[in-house]
ZABAKE-83882 format. One record per residue (C-alpha): residue number from 1; residue in three letters; x, y, z. Coordinates in pm, whole numbers. Layout:
N
SITE   num   residu       px       py       pz
SITE   NUM      ALA        X        Y        Z
...
//
This chain:
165
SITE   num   residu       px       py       pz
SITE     1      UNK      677     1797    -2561
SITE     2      UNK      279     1815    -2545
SITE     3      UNK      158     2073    -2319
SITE     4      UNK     -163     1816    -2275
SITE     5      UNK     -164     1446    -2103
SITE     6      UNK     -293     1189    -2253
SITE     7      UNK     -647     1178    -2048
SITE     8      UNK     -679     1518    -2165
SITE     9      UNK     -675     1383    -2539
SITE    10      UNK     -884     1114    -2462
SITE    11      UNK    -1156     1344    -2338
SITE    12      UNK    -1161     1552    -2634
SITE    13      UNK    -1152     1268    -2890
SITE    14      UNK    -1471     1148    -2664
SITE    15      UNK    -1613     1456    -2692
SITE    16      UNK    -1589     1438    -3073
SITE    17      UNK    -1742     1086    -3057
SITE    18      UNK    -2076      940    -3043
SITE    19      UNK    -2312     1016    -2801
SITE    20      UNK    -2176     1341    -2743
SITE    21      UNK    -2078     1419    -3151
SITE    22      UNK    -1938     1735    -3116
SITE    23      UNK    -1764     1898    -3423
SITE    24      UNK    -1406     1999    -3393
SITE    25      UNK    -1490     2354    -3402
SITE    26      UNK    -1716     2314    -3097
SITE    27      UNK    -1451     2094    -2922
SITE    28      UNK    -1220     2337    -2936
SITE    29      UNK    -1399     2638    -2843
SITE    30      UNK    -1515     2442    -2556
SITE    31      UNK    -1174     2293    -2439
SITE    32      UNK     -919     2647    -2608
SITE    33      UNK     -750     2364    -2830
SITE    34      UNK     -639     2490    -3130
SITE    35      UNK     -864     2344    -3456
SITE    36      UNK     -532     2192    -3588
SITE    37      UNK     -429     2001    -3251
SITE    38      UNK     -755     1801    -3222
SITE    39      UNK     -745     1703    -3577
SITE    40      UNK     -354     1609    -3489
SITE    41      UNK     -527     1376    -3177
SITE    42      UNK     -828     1272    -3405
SITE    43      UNK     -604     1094    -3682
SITE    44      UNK     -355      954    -3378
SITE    45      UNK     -646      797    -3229
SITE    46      UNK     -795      643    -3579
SITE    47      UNK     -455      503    -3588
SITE    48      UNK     -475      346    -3313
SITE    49      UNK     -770      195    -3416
SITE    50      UNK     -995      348    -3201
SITE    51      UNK    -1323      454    -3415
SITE    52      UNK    -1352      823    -3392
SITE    53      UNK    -1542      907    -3720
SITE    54      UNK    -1568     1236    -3908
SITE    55      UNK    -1967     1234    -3932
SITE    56      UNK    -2053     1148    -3579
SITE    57      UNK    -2405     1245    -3639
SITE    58      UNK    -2449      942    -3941
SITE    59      UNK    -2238      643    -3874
SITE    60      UNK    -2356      475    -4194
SITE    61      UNK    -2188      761    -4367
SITE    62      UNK    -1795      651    -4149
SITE    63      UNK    -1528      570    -4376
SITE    64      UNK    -1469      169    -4420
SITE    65      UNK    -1216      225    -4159
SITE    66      UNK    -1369      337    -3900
SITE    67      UNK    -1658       71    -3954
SITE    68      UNK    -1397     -190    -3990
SITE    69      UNK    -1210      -61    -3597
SITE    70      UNK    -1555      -68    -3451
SITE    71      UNK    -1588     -449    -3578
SITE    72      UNK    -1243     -519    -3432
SITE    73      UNK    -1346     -319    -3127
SITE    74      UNK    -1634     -576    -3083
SITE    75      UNK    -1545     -886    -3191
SITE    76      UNK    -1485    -1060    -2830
SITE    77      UNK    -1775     -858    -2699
SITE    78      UNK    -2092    -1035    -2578
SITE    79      UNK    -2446     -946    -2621
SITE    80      UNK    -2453     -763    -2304
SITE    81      UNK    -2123     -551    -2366
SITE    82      UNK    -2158     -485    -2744
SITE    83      UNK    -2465     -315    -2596
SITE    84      UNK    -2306      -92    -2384
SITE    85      UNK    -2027        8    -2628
SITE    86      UNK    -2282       67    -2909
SITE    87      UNK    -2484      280    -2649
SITE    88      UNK    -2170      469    -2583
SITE    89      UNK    -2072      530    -2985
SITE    90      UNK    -2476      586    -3062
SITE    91      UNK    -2475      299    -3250
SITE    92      UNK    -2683      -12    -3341
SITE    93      UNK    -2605     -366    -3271
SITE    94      UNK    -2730     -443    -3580
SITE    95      UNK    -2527     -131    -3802
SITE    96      UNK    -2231     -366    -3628
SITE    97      UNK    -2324     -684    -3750
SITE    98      UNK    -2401     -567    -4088
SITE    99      UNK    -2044     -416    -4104
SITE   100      UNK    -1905     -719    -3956
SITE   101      UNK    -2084     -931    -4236
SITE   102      UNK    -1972     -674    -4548
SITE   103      UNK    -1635     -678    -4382
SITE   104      UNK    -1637    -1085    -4388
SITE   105      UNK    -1768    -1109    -4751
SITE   106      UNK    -1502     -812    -4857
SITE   107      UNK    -1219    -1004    -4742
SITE   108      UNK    -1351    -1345    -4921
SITE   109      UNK    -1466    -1192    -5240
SITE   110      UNK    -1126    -1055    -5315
SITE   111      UNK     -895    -1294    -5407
SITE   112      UNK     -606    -1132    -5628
SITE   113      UNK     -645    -1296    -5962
SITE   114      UNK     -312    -1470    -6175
SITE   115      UNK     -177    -1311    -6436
SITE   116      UNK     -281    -1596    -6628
SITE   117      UNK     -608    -1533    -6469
SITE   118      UNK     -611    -1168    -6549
SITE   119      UNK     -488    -1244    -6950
SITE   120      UNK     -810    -1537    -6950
SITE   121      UNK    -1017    -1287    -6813
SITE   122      UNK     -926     -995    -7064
SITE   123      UNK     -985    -1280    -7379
SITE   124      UNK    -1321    -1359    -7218
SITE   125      UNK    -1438     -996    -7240
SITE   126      UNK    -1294     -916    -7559
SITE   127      UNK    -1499    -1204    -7710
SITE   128      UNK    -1783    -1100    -7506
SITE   129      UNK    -1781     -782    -7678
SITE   130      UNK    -1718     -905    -8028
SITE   131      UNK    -2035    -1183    -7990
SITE   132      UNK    -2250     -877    -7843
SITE   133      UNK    -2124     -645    -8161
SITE   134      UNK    -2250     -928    -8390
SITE   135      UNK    -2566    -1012    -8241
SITE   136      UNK    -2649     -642    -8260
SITE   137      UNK    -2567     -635    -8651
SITE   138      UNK    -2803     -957    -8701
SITE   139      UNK    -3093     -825    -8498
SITE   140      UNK    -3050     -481    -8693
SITE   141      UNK    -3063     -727    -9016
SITE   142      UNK    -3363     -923    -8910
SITE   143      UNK    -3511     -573    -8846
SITE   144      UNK    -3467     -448    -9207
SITE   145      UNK    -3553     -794    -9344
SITE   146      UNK    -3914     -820    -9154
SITE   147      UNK    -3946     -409    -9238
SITE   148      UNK    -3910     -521    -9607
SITE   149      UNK    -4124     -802    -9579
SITE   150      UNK    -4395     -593    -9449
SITE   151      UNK    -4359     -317    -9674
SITE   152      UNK    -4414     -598    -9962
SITE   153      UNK    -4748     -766    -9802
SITE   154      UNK    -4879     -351    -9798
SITE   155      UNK    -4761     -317   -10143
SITE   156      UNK    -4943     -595   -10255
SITE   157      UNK    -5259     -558   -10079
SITE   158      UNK    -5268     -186   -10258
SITE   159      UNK    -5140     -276   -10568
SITE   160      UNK    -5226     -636   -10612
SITE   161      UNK    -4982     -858   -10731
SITE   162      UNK    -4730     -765   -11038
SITE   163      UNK    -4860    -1047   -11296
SITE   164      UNK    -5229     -977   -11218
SITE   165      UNK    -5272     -717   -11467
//
């Protein structure tokens, strides 16, 4: 049984949250929780879903996870309350709609593909690659041939032509 209630935990997970952003180090030199404990409540309250990144300081740096919780946290918010909560995390009410809008397009650009879909795909890119290897070997051709064809017009401007003589 935890010698610590649960508001305890909550205040240090708070403390290790936006505004405040304290490390765990400082947490726990501030509260005499061991290092190990307040990681133990940090990764019970990620998974709950509450957003308590590991780089309070740069929230564009929080794991897809967190980002994700914090769009969950504030999708029946309105104007008014998203502002408090993002003054609360340090946040931006626009960092929140951008994740919101990456999160939206991740989960529609997606789709699992068919095996027949996959196979298709694998066909198209193998062909890709051959029409790409053979393109290269004509342009490399039509190199040479316009090389030789200037090399010729040189020749003959030095030399003159062969039957001239």
């Amino acid at each position: 049984m935890s010698r610590y209630n649960d508001g305890f935990k909550e205040r240090a997970a708070q403390m290790m949250m936006p505004p405040n952003a304290m490390s765990v180090a400082q947490v726990s030199r501030k509260t005499g929780v061991s290092e190990p404990t307040l990681y133990n409540w940090r990764n019970q309250f990620r998974n709950q879903g509450v957003a308590v990144p590991a780089d309070p300081k740069n929230p564009e740096n929080w794991s897809g996870e967190n980002k994700l919780a914090v769009v969950i946290e504030t999708a029946a918010l309105n104007e008014e309350q998203l502002a408090e909560y993002c003054r609360r995390k340090g946040l931006y009410a626009e960092q929140v709609q951008r994740w919101r809008e990456a999160a939206v397009a991740g989960a529609s650009s997606h789709d699992r593909l068919s095996v027949e879909e996959r196979r298709e795909l694998q066909q198209e890119r193998k062909k890709s690659r051959a029409l790409e290897k053979y393109l290269k070997r004509k342009e490399k051709a039509l190199a040479e041939a316009a090389a030789l064809l200037v090399l010729q017009k040189k020749a003959q401007a030095i030399w003159g032509k062969a039957g001239d003589e």
